[in-house]
N, C-alpha and C positions, 0 to 999 in steps of 0.2 A: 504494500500500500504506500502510497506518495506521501501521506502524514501518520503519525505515530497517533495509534491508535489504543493501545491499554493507557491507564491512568489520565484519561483526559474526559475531565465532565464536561459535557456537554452544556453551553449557556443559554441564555436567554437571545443572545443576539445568533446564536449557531443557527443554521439551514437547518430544516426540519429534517431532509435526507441527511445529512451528514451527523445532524443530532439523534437518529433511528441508527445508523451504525455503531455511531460511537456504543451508544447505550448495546448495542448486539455485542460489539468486541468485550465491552467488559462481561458481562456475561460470559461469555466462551474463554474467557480468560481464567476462568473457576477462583478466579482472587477471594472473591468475596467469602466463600463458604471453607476455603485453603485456610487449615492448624496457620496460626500466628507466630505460631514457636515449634519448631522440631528436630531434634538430632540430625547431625551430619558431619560427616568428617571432612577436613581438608585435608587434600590430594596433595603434599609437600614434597616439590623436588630434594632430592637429595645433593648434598654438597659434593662438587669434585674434586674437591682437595682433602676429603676425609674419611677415615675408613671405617665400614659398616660391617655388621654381620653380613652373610647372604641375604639379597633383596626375596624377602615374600610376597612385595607388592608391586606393580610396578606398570608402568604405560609404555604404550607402543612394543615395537619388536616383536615376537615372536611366544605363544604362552607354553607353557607349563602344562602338558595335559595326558590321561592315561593313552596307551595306542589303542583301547577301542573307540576312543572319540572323534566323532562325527564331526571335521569342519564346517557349520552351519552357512550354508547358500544365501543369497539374494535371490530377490522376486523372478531374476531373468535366471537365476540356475549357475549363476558362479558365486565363487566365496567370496563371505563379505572379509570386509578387512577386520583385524585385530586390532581391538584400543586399551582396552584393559585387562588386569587381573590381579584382584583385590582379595589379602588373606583374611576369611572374615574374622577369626579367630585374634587380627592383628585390632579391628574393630572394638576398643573400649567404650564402654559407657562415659557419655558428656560427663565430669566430674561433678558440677554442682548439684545435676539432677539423676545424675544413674541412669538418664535415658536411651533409649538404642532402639534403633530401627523396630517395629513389629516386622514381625514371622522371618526375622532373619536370622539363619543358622551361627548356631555357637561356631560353627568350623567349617573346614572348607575352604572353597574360593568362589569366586562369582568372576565370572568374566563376561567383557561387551565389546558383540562385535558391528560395525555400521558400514554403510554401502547408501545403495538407494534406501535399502532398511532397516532393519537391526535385526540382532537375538541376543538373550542375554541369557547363558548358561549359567547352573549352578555346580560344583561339584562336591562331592560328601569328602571327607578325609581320608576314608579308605578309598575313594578313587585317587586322591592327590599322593595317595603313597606310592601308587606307580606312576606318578606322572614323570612324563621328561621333555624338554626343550622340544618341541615338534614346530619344524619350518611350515608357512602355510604351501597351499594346492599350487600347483603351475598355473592353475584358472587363477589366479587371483590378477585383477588389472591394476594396472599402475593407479596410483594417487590422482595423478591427473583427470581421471575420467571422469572422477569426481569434482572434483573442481580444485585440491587441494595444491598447495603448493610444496610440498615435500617432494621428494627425488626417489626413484621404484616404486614398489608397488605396500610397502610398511609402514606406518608412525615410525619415529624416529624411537627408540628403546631408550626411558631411565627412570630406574627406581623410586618408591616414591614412598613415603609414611603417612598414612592414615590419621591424623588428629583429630579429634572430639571436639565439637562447641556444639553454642546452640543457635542454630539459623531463623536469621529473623529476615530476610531476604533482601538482605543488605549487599552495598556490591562487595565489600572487602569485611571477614568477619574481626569482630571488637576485638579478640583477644590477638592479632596483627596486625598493629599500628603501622604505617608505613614511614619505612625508614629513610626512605628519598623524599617528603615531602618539602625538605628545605634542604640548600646546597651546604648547607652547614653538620647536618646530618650522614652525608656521605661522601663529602669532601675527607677523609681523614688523614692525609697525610702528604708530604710534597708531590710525592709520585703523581697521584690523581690531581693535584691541582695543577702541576703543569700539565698536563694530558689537558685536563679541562678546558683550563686556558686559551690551549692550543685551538682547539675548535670555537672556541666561543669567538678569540681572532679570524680567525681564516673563514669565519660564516661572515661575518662584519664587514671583513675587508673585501668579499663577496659579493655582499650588497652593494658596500658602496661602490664599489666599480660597475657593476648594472646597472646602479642608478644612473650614475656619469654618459654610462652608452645611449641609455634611454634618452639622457637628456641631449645629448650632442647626437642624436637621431633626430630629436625636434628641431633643435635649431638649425641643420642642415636641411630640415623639407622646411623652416621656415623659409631660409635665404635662396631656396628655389623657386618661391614662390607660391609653393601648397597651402592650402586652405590644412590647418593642424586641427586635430578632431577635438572636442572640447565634453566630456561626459565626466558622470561621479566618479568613475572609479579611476579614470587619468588623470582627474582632476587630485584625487588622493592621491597619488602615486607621485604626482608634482613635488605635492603638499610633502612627502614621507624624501623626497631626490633631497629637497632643501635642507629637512631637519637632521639628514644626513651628511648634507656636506657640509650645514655647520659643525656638528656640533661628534660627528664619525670619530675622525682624523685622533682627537685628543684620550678618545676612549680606547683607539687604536695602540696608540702611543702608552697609556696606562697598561693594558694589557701584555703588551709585547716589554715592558719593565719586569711584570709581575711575573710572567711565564720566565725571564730569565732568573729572578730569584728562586723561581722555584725549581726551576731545573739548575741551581748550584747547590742547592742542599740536599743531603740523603736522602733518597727517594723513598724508604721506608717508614721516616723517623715524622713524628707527627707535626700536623702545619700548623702554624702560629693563629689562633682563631682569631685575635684581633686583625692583623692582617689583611686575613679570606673579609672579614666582615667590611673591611676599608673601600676591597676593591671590587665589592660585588654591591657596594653603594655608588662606588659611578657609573656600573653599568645596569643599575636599575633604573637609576636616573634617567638614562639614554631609553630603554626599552620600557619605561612605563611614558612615556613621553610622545613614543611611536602608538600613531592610531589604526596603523594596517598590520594586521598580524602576518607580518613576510615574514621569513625562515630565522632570522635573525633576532627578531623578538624574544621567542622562545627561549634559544639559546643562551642568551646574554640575561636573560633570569633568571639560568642557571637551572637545565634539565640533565637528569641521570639520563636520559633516554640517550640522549646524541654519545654521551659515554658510551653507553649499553652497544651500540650502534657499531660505534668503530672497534671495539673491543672484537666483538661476534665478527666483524669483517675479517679480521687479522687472524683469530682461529682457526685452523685448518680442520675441513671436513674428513670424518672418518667413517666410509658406507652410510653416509646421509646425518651421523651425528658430529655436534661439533666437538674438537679436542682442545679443553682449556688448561690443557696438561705445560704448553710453551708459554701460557701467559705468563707475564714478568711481576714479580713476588707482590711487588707493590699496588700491583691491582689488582690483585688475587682477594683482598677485604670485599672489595665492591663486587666482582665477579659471585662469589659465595652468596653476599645479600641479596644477587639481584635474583640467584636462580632457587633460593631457599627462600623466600619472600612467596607471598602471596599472587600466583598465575591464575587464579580463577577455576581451576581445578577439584572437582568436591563429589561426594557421594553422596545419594540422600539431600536433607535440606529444601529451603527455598528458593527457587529460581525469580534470581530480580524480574520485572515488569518487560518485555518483551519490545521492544519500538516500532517494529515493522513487521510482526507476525499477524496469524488470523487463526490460527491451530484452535480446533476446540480442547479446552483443557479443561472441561468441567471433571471432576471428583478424577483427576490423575495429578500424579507427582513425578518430581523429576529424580529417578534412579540416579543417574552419572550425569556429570553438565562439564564440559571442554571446552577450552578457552582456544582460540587460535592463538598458536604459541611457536616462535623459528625452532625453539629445541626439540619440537614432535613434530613438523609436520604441516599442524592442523590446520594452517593457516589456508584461505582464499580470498578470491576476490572479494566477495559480497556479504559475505557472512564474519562475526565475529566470535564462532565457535557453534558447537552441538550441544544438543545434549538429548536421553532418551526417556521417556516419561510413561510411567503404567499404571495402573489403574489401582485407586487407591484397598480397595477391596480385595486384590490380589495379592497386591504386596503385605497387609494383612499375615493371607493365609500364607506366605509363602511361594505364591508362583511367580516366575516371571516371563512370562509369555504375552502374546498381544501386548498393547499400549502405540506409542509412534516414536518415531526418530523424529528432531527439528534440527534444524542449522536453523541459528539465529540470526536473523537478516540484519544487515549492515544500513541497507537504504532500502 
């Protein structure tokens, strides 16, 4: 749908047809009659720089299952793809309230597989005593045909831990704060601040030289004698050339100071907070100042992402996973927070308000919900993840059969 449809009342001045949808989508949204509160665990990447027992839980790659197990098909008759397999046994009760999924086994595993549709197997413990590593079917089609952007035809494979809260259908759960919400926070030490730096320059000095082109583009079809096009968004764009080439140059200049103090001190050893706090005051100054959100904005108030970014660039791929075995010690802090932090990966739970779906969801919940994420995969064009939903009545007793699969729509 072209406007977001769950969580929007319908007013007084709304179209009566669009005021009759709204009111259908929330309905079929099942919000209204959907537990407020319900157990769910977060699906926790595991750290690459530390060591674990052997994973009993864990996304993408390949599962764990006895050899009389049946790889489960899609609607057209080839296997769907593997995404999880979760030890239920590893599944604690939420700590404050003891709560834990109805009719779901002390033990075992639960695995989900998706495609155009889903299955979601359960398995008892004496089947998982002989399970072993089993590769999927030569039918299995690449990633691609789904829409995903991963490389073959697998999620990307890695471990994960199971933690307990309690899901109020929040997008990040309470009990993880996020650690990047301020550059001050995950800024920790020279290393990452000269890296930082580095980009936060070279995005700026970016702009401002496109601004310059843009603008000595104009004044050359001025002095030809062309009529120059005059609308809001050139008009802004004018507006954003100017307050860059006043005021660019000296932010430039600050930055390219700061990055060499901090690329002469031990790149390990922690950075001077007053410091970070000095020079992230004049480049906030420049980017809250700036009225068009160009690329440089961002940056220069200071995002984990553009870090995250060039970091994952420089990591070498290994059979579709990335190896952050070469990263250099000193950004090793960051890299661990950003892939043990909160990806949106969860069992169980409430699934946030939907923006561009139409699924009827009355009396179903969301079993597994999957973030589009570079470390698995799961990413695609349109969508900003899956997830697979069954019927509350079932999950209950214990089954997991029927329900649907959603990709969550992007636009």
């Amino acid at each position: 749908m072209p406007f977001k449809l769950f969580g929007k009342k319908p007013s007084a001045t709304t179209r009566p047809d669009i005021a009759e949808m709204l009111a259908e989508a929330e309905v079929r949204s099942g919000a209204a009659t959907r537990a407020k509160e319900v157990p769910a665990w977060a699906l926790l990447l595991r750290s690459p720089y530390k060591s674990y027992p052997e994973p009993t839980s864990w996304l993408g790659g390949t599962p764990k299952v006895p050899p009389t197990f049946q790889w489960p098909e899609d609607k057209d008759g080839r296997a769907l793809h593997f995404v999880a397999q979760i030890d239920l046994a590893a599944l604690k009760p939420e700590p404050s309230t003891g709560a834990r999924a109805p009719g779901l086994p002390a033990e075992g595993a639960l695995l989900a597989f998706i495609g155009n549709g889903h299955a979601v197997r359960v398995l008892s413990r004496r089947e998982m005593e002989h399970a072993v590593a089993t590769p999927p079917p030569s039918t299995l089609p690449d990633l691609s045909e789904h829409g995903f952007w991963g490389p073959g035809s697998t999620f990307g494979h890695w471990p994960v831990d199971p933690v307990a809260y309690v899901s109020r259908g929040e997008e990040r759960p309470a009990f993880l704060p996020d650690p990047f919400a301020t550059p001050q926070q995950w800024i920790t030490n020279w290393g990452l601040a000269a890296l930082e730096a580095s980009l936060a320059h070279d995005a700026l000095a970016l702009e401002l030289r496109q601004g310059r082109e843009f603008m000595e583009q104009r004044r050359s079809q001025a002095a030809l004698g062309r009529a120059l096009p005059s609308m809001p968004h050139i008009e802004r764009r004018i507006a954003h050339c100017a307050l860059l080439e006043e005021r660019a140059p000296a932010v430039l200049d600050a930055l390219q100071d700061w990055r060499a103090t901090c690329a002469a001190r031990p790149a390990e050893t922690a950075v001077d907070v007053s410091a970070l706090a000095a020079i992230f005051a004049v480049r906030t100054r420049l980017s809250a100042a700036m009225q068009s959100n160009y690329g440089a904005r961002t940056v220069l108030a200071g995002t984990a992402r553009a870090v995250w970014q060039k970091l994952l660039a420089d990591a070498p791929g290994t059979q579709g996973r990335k190896d952050f075995s070469a990263i250099a010690t000193a950004y090793r802090p960051f890299v661990e927070a950003r892939i043990t932090d909160w990806r949106g990966h969860r069992l169980f739970g409430i699934e946030p308000e939907f923006p561009n779906n139409f699924e009827d969801l009355r009396n179903q919940s969301p079993l597994i919900s999957i973030a589009a994420d570079e470390l698995l995969g799961t990413q695609s064009e349109h969508d900003y993840g899956f997830s697979v939903w069954l019927e509350d009545q079932d999950v209950a007793l214990g089954r997991y059969t029927g329900g649907q699969f959603i990709q969550h729509c992007a636009v």
